[in-house]
C-alpha positions as CSV (number, residue, x, y, z in Angstrom):
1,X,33.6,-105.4,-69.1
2,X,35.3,-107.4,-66.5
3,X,36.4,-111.1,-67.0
4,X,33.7,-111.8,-64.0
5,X,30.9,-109.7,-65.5
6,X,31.4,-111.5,-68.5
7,X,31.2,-115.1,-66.5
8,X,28.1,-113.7,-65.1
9,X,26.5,-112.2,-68.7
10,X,27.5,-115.0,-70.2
11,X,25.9,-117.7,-67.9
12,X,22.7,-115.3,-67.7
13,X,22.1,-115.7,-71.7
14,X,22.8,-119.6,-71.3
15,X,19.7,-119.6,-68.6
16,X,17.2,-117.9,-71.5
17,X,18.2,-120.9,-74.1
18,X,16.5,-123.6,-75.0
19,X,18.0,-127.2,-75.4
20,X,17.6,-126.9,-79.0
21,X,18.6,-124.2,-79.4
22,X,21.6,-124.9,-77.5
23,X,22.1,-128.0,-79.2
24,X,22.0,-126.1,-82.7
25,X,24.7,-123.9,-81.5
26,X,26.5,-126.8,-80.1
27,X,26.4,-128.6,-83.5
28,X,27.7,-125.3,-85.3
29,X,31.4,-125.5,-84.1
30,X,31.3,-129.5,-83.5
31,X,30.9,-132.0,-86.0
32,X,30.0,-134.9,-83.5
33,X,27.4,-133.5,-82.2
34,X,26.4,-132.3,-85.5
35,X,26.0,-135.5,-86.5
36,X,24.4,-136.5,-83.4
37,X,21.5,-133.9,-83.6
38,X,20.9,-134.9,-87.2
39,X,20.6,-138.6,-85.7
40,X,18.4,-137.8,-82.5
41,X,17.2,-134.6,-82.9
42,X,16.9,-132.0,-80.6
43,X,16.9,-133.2,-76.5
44,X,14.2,-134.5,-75.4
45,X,13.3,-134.2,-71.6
46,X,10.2,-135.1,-69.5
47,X,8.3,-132.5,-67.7
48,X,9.7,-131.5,-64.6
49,X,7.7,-132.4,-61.0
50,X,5.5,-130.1,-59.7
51,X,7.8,-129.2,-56.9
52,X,11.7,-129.9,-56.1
53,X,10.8,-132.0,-53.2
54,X,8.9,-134.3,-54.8
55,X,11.4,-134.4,-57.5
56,X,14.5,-135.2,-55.1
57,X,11.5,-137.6,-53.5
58,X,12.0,-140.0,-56.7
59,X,15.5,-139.2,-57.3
60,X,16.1,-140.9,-54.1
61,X,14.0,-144.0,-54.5
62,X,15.2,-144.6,-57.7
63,X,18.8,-145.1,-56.6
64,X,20.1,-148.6,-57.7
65,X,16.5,-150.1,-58.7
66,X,15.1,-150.9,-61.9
67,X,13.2,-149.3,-63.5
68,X,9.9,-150.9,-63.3
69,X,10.2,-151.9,-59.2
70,X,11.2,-148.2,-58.9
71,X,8.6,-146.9,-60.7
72,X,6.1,-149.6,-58.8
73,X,7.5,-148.5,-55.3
74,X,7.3,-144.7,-56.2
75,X,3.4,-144.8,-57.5
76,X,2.5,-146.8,-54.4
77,X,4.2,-144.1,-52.1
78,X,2.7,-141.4,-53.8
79,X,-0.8,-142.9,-53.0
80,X,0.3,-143.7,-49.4
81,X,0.3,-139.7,-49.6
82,X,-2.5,-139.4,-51.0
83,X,-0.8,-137.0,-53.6
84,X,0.7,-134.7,-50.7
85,X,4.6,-135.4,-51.6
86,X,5.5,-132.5,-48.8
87,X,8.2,-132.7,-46.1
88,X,5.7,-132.9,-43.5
89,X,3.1,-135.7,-45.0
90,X,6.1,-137.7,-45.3
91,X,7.5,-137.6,-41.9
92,X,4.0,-138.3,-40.8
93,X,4.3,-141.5,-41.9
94,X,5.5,-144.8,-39.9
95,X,8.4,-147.4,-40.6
96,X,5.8,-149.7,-40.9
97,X,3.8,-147.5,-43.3
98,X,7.2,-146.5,-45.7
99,X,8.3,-150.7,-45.3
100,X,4.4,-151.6,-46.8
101,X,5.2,-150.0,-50.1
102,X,8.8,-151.6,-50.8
103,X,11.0,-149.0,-49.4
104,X,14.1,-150.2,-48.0
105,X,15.5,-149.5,-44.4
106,X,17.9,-147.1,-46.0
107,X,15.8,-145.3,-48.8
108,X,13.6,-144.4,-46.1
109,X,16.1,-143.5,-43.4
110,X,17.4,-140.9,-46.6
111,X,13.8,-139.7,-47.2
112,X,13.4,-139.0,-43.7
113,X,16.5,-137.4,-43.9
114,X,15.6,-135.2,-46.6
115,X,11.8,-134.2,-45.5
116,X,13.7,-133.3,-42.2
117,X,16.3,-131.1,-43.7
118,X,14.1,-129.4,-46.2
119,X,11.5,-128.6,-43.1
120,X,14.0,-127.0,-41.3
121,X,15.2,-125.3,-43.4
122,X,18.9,-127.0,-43.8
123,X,17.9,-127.4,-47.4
124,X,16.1,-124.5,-49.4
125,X,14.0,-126.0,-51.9
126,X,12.7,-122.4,-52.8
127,X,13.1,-121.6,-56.3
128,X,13.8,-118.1,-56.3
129,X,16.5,-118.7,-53.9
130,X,17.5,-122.3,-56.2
131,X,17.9,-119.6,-59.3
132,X,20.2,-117.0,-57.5
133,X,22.6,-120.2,-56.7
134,X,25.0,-121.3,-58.7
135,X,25.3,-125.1,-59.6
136,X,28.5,-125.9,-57.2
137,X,26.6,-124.2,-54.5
138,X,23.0,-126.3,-55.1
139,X,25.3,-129.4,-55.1
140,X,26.8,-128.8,-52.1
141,X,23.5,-128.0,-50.3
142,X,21.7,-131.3,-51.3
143,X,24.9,-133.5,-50.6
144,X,24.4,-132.7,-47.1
145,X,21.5,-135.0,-47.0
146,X,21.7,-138.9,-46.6
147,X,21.7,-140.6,-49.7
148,X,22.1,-138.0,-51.8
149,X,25.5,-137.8,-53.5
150,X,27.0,-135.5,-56.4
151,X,25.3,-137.7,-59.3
152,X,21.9,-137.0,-58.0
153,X,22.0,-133.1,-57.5
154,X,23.2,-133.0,-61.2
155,X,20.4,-134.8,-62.3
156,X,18.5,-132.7,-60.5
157,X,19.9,-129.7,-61.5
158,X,19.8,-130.6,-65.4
159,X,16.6,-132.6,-65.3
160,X,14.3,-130.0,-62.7
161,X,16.3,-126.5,-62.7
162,X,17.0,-127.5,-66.4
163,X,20.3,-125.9,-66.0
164,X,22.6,-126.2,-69.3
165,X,26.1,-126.2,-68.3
166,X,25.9,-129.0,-66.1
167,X,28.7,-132.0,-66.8
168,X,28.1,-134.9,-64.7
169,X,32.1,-137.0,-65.1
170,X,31.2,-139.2,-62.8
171,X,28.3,-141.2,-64.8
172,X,29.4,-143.9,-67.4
173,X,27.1,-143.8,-69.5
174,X,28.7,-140.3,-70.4
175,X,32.1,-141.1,-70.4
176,X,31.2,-144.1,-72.4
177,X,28.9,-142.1,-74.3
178,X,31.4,-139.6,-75.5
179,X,33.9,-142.6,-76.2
180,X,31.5,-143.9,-78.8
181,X,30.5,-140.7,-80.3
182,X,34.3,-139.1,-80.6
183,X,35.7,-142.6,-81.4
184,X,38.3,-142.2,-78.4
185,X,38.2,-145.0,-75.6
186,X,36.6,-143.8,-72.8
187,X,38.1,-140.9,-70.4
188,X,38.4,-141.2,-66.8
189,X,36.1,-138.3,-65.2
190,X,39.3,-136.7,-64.2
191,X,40.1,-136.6,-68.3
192,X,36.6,-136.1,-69.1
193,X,36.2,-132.7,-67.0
194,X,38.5,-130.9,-69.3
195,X,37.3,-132.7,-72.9
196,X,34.1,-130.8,-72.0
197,X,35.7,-127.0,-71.7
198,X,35.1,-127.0,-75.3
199,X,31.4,-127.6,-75.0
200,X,30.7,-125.2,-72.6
201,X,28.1,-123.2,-71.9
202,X,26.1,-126.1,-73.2
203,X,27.6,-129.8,-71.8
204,X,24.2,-130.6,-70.2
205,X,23.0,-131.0,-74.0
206,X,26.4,-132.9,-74.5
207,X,26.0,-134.9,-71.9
208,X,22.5,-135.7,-72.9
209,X,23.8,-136.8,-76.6
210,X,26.7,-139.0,-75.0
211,X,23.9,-141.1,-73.2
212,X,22.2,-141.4,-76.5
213,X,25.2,-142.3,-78.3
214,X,24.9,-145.2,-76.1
215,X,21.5,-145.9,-77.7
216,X,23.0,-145.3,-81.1
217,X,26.2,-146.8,-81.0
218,X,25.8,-149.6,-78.2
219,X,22.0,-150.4,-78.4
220,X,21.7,-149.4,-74.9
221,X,18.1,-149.5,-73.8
222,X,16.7,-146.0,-73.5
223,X,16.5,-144.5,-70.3
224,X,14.3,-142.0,-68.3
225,X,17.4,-139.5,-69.5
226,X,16.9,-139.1,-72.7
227,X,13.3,-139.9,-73.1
């Protein structure tokens, strides 16, 4: 079998795991996150939005907010659609309408943005095309949208595609995460991106246990991550 058949086998059988079950294997051949599963438990993720859109909808909005105001904004924009969170509801709405629920001039210039590009087909929401993508490709294709940066589409890959081999080196709570749990001071994401070839095909689970050695080890307050 050739090195790129095996890439491809390989990252076919990593699709058909589960969290914990990639988390078990994790823990086999690495004593921190050994420990850390026997700790936490097995990830714990929310359940996914009914569609991407509306998924990318809320990544958006919550950029840079708190929690609570984001989650206050988002609820009163989801009845201002009356529960239609499609490209074409939202562009039907005014500046005037978006502004009554809290959104800024910039979060909705970026949803515009985005209901635009997915309805013209710029960016392919669709998920049988999402799934023959790889994750570098899917990243590229959302960054094209306003507001919408690399830290996003891997939380959209990891928390909606549930894709396991994501490793997002530019969040801190990661690299300070995976300070706290290997007892080294935190990497720089350029050191970071190789400390995780080891964890491969699994560092979405790895990154999920760095942001809850944060909990663990920091008493960070827990997040929508790793709820």
């Amino acid at each position: 079998m050739s090195a790129a058949a095996r890439t491809t086998h390989a990252a076919a059988a990593a699709a058909r795991t589960t969290h914990a079950a990639a988390a078990a294997a994790l823990a086999a051949r690495d004593p921190v996150i050994a420990g850390l599963l026997a700790e936490a438990g097995p990830p714990r993720l929310g359940p996914r939005h009914d569609t991407h859109f509306a998924a990318l909808v809320r990544s958006v909005l919550y950029q840079q907010l708190a929690g609570a105001a984001a989650a206050a904004i988002h609820r009163r924009l989801i009845d201002l659609l009356a529960g239609r969170v499609e490209p074409e509801a939202l562009l039907a709405l005014t500046d005037e309408q978006l502004r009554s629920v809290g959104l800024s001039a910039n979060k909705a210039a970026s949803l515009r943005d985005l209901a635009t590009k997915v309805a013209d087909a710029t960016v392919v929401l669709d998920p049988r095309r999402l799934a023959r993508e790889s994750d570098d490709e899917i990243v590229a294709r959302l960054s094209v949208v306003r507001g919408i940066g690399r830290w996003t589409a891997e939380m959209f890959l990891m928390f909606q595609l549930r894709r396991l081999d994501v490793w997002p080196t530019g969040d801190l709570g990661v690299r300070r995460g995976y300070g706290l749990a290997w007892g080294v001071p935190p990497p720089t994401p350029k050191e970071l991106e190789g400390l995780g070839d080891g964890l491969r095909p699994y560092r979405s689970v790895a990154a999920w246990y760095c942001w809850r050695a944060c909990e663990l080890r920091a008493g960070a307050a827990a997040s929508a991550l790793t709820r």
